[in-house]
C-alpha positions as CSV (number, residue, x, y, z in Angstrom):
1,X,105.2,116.3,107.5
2,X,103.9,112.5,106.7
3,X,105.7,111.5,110.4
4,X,104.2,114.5,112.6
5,X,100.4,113.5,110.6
6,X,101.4,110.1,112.0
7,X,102.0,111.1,115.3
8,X,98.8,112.6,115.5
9,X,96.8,109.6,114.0
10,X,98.4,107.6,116.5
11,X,97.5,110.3,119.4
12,X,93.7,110.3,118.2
13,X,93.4,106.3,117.1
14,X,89.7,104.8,116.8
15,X,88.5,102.6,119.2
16,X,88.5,99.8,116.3
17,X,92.6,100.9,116.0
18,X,93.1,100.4,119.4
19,X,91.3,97.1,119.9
20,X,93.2,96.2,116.7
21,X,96.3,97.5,118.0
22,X,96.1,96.0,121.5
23,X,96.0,92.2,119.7
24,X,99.0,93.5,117.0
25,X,101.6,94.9,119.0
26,X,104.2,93.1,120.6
27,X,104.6,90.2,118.1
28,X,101.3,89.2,119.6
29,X,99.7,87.7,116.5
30,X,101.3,85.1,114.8
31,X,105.2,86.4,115.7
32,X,105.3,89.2,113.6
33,X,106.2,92.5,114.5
34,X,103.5,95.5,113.3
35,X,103.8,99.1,113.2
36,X,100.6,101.6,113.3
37,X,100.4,104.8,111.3
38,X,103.1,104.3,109.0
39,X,104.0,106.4,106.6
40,X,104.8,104.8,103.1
41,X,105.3,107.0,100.5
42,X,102.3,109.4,100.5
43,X,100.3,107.1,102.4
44,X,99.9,106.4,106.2
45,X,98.8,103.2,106.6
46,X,96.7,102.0,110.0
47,X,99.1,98.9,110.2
48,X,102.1,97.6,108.6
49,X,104.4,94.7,109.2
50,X,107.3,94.8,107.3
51,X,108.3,90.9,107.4
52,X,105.1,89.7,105.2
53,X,104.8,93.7,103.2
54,X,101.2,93.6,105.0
55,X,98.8,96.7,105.3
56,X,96.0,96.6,107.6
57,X,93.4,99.5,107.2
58,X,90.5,99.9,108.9
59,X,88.0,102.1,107.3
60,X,84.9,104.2,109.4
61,X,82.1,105.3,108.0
62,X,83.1,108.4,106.2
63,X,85.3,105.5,103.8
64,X,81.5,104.2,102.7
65,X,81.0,107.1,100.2
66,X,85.3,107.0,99.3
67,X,85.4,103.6,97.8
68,X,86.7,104.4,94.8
69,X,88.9,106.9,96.4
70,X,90.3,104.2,98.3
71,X,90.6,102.1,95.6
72,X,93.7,104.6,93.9
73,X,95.8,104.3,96.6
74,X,95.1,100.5,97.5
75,X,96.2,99.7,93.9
76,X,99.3,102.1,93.7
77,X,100.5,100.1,97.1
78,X,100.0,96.7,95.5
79,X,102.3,97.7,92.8
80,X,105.0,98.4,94.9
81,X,104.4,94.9,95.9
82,X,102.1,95.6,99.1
83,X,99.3,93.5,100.1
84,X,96.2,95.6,101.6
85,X,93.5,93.8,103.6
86,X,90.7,96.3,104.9
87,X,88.2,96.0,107.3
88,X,85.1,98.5,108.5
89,X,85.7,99.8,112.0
90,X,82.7,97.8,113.0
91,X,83.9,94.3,112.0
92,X,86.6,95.0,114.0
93,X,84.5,96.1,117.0
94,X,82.3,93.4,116.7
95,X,84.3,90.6,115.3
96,X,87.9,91.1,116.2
97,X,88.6,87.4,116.4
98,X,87.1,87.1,112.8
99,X,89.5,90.2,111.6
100,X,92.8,89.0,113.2
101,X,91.7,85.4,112.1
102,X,91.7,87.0,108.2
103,X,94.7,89.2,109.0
104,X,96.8,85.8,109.9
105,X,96.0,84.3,106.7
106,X,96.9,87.0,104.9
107,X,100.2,87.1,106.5
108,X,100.8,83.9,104.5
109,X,102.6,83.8,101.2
């Protein structure tokens, strides 16, 4: 079930996903390869590269009033030893630079 809800997540992306995406895929940004709408465990995550254990969410609006429900699951992934960087679809929009800027650093042990 978790890999046909991906499939549609990837069908219906955001336009912040898609900008993001367009600048991940392809071992674009810094050489390292990303996947989008990955399942892992319960979770889909917006992005994931596997190489640095790197989870890029990007939240819309409706996360504004889930913050704490956000938190649960962006705590049970860092103890699996996940690091989860999360952005608000605007940033992304309006500062992608900024975002992939933050998401290169992150990559970094």
């Amino acid at each position: 079930m978790p890999l046909h809800f991906a499939r549609k997540l990837r069908r219906e992306a955001t336009e912040a996903e898609v900008r993001l995406w367009s600048k991940l895929r392809r071992r674009q940004l810094a050489g390292v390869r990303f996947r989008r709408q990955q399942p892992i465990g319960p979770y889909i995550v917006d992005f994931f590269c596997p190489e640095a254990q790197l989870i890029v969410e990007v939240d819309g609006g409706q996360h504004a009033d889930r913050e704490a429900y956000d938190a649960a699951p962006t705590e049970r992934l860092e103890e699996r030893g996940f690091r989860v960087v999360r952005f608000w679809n605007n940033d992304a929009l309006a500062n992608t630079e900024g975002v992939l800027l933050t998401i290169v650093e992150a990559l970094r042990p």
